[in-house]
N, C-alpha and C positions, 0 to 999 in steps of 0.2 A: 154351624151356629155355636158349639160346644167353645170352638177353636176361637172364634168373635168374643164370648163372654171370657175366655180366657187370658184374652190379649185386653180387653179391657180392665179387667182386674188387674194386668199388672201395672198397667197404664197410672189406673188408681192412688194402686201401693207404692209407685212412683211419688206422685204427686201428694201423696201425706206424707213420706217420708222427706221430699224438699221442705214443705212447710213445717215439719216436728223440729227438723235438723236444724234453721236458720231463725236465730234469737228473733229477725225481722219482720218475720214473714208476713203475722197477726198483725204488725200493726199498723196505724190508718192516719192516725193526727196527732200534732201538739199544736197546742195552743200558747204561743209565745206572750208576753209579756215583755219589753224591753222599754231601757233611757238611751239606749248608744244610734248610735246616726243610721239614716237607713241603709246607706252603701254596704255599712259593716254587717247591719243583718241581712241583709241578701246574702251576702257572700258565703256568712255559715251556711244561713235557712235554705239557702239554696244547695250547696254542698254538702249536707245533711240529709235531703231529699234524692240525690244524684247516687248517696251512697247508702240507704237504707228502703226509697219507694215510701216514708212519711212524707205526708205533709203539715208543711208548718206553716200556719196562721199568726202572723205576727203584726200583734196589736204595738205600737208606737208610744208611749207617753214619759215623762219628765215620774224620777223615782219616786218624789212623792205623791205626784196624782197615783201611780200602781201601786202605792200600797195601801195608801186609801180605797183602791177600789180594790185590793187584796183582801183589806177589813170589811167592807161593804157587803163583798160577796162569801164570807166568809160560810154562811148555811147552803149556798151553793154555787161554787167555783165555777168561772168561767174559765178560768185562764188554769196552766197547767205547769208552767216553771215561769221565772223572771229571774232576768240580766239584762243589765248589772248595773251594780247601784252601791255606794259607800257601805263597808261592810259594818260600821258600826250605825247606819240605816238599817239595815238588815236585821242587826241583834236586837234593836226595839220591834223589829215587827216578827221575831220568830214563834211568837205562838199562833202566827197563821202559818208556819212552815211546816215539812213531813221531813223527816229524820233520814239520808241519802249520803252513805260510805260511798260516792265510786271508787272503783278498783282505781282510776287515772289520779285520785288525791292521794295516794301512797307515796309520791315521790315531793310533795306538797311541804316547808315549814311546816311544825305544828298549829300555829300560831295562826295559821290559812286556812285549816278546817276549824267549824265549831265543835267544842265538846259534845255535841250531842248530834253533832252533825248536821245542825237546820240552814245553816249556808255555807258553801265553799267558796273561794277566793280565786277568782278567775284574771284579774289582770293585778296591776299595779301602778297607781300615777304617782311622779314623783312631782313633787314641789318645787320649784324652781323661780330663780329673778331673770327674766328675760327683758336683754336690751334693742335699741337700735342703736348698730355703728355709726350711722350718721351723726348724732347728738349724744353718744358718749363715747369715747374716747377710751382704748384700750387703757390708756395710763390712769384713768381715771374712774373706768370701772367701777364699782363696788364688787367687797369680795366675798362679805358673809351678811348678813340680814339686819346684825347692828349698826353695816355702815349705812343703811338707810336711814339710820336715826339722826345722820348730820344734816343741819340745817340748810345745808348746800345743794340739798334734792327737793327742797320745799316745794311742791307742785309739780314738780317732774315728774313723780309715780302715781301709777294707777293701779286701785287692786278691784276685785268685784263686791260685795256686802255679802257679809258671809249669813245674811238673814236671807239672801234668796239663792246663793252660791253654796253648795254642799263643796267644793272644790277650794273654796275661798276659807269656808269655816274651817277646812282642815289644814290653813296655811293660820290662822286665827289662831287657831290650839295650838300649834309649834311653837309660832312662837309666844305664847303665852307660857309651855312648859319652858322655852330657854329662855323670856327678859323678861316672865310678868307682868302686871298690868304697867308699869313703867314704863317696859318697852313696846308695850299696843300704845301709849298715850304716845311717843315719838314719832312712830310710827304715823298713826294718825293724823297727827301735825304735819306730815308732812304728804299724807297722800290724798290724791281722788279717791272718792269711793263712788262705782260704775254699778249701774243695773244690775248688767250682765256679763258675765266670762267672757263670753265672746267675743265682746267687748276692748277686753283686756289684749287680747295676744291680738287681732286684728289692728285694734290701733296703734299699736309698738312697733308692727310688722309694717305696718305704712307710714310710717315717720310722725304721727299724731301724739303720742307719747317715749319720752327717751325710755322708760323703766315701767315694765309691769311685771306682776307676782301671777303668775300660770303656772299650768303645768305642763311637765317638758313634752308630751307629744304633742301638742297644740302648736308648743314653739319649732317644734323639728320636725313638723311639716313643712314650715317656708323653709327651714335650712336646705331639706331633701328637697323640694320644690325648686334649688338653685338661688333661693334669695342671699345676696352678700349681705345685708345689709343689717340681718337676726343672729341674736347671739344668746347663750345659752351660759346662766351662771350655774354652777351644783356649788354652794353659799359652805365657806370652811368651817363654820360654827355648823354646821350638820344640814341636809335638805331633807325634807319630809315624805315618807314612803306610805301613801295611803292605797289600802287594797279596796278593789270593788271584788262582786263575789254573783254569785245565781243561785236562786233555792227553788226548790219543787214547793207547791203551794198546797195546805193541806186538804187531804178530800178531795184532790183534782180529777177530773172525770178519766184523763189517759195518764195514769201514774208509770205505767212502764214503758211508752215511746216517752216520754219527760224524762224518764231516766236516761235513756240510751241516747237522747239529746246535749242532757247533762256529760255522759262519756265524751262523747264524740268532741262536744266544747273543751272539755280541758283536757282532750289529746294535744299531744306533743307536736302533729301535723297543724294545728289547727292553731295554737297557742302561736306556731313559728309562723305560720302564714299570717295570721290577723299582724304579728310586731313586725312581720317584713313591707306588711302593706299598708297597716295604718298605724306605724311605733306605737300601739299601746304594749308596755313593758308584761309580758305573760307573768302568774304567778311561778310557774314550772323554774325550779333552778335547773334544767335539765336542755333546755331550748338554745341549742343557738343559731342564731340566724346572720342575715347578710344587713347590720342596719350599723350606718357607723355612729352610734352613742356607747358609752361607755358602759364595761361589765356593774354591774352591782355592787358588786365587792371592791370594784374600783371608785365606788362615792360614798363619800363620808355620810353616813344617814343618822337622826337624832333616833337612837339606842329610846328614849323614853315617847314617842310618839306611840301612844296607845288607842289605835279609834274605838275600841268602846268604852274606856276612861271619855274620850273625846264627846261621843253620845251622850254619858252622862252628866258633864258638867255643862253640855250643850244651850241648857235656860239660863244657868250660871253668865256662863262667856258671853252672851248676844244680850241680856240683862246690863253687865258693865258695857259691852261694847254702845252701846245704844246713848249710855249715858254720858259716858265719851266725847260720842259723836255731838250728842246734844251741849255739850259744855267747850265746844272748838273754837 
């Protein structure tokens, strides 16, 4: 009997010592949050749970319904991190966020963490004019974003309304910092303006529009898809580098599986695998992967795109834009 309680005790001492030793052991759930497609969070949420034993509950919705309901529930949190959403989204809603150094934002721009750390900077969409080869013509391309302003594109382009399009708004602000309202009224003059995003790169991709303003992963899925037909400008007057980002939410019930979540998401494995399989651009300057679009440093980007200057002059710009639109 002595020899029985003996070997259980160590049995025990075994098994507290697995669970003290492993950051993982304790914990049970996060409660996700997200605006990105559900493929793409399977693929973490599930490879997260593969590699830690959490599980992750992940709620679905468009960035602004979750941060409304970030604010709603603010006296008491459902949800437990959210990604990923325009990071100058983000910076209006950070006094629902909790303040989260990961060790994986060391290798990060400055400029990708917040000062006080209430959200990190997990991808990067780049700005882009996407054609169809069918109805334009290499020689006749456009090459930077004021040749849009010649009247020879009049109705050929589509972009999305940057009053339901967070994607759209930050091609809005570009070029409002490089042609001012001048060049939004050219502009304007000469485009559709669409619902939806979607909208935009779908119908380019199927010969329905010669020229749409997307962003290049959307467009370099049909290239990778084997489409001839999508073509991919980075515009010489500079393309627009807009980051999304993930924050822990404040007073979330599982602050530390959110955290280890948060690691795990802007690990270097994780960053290369999402850009190998669904090109969104990782923030990490550290990744590289198998994906043929071009390094970073090999596209001219506008130097003065600021998304949270972008956020703030946000009632400004869709104010003129609106009135713009109403005087066409």
């Amino acid at each position: 009997m002595k020899k029985a309680f003996q070997t259980w005790g160590m049995v025990l001492s075994m098994v507290f010592f697995v669970f003290e030793a492993s950051p993982w052991a304790w914990a049970r759930e996060v409660v996700l949050y997200s605006s990105n497609q559900s493929d793409l969070i399977d693929m973490v949420s599930q490879g997260f749970e593969k590699k830690s034993g959490i599980k992750v509950s992940a709620v679905r919705m468009g960035t602004g319904e979750a941060m409304k309901r970030v604010q709603a529930e603010k006296d008491n949190p459902l949800g437990d991190l959210f990604w990923s959403g325009d990071v100058a989204v983000l910076d209006g809603a950070k006094k629902f966020f909790a303040p989260y150094r990961s060790p994986e934002s060391k290798v990060l721009p400055p400029q990708y963490v917040e000062k006080d750390a209430l959200w990190t900077a997990t991808n990067v969409h780049i700005m882009i004019i996407m054609y169809n080869k069918k109805l334009v013509s290499e020689q006749e391309k456009p090459q930077t974003w004021s040749d849009l302003f010649n009247p020879k594109w009049k109705g050929k382009i589509v972009m999305a309304s940057p009053e339901k399009s967070g994607s759209s708004y930050a091609q809005v602000y570009g070029l409002y910092k490089l042609y001012g309202w001048d060049g939004l009224k050219k502009l304007i003059a000469n485009a559709k303006v669409l619902d939806s995003s979607s909208l935009i790169y779908k119908g380019t991709a199927e010969g329905e529009y010669p020229i749409g303003l997307t962003m290049e992963y959307a467009a370099y899925r049909y290239v990778a898809g084997g489409s001839k037909e999508v073509g991919i400008i980075y515009p010489q007057d500079g393309a627009f580098a807009a980051p999304e980002g993930a924050a822990l939410i404040k007073g979330c019930k599982h602050p530390e599986e959110a955290k280890m979540f948060f690691d795990y998401l802007l690990s270097q494995e994780v960053e290369k695998e999402i850009f190998e399989k669904f090109y969104r651009r990782p923030a990490r300057p550290d990744v590289v992967a198998s994906v043929h679009l071009p390094r970073m440093s090999e596209i001219k980007l506008l130097k003065e795109f600021d998304p949270v200057e972008a956020k703030a002059l946000e009632k400004e710009i869709l104010k003129q834009w609106k009135e713009i639109i109403l005087s066409k």
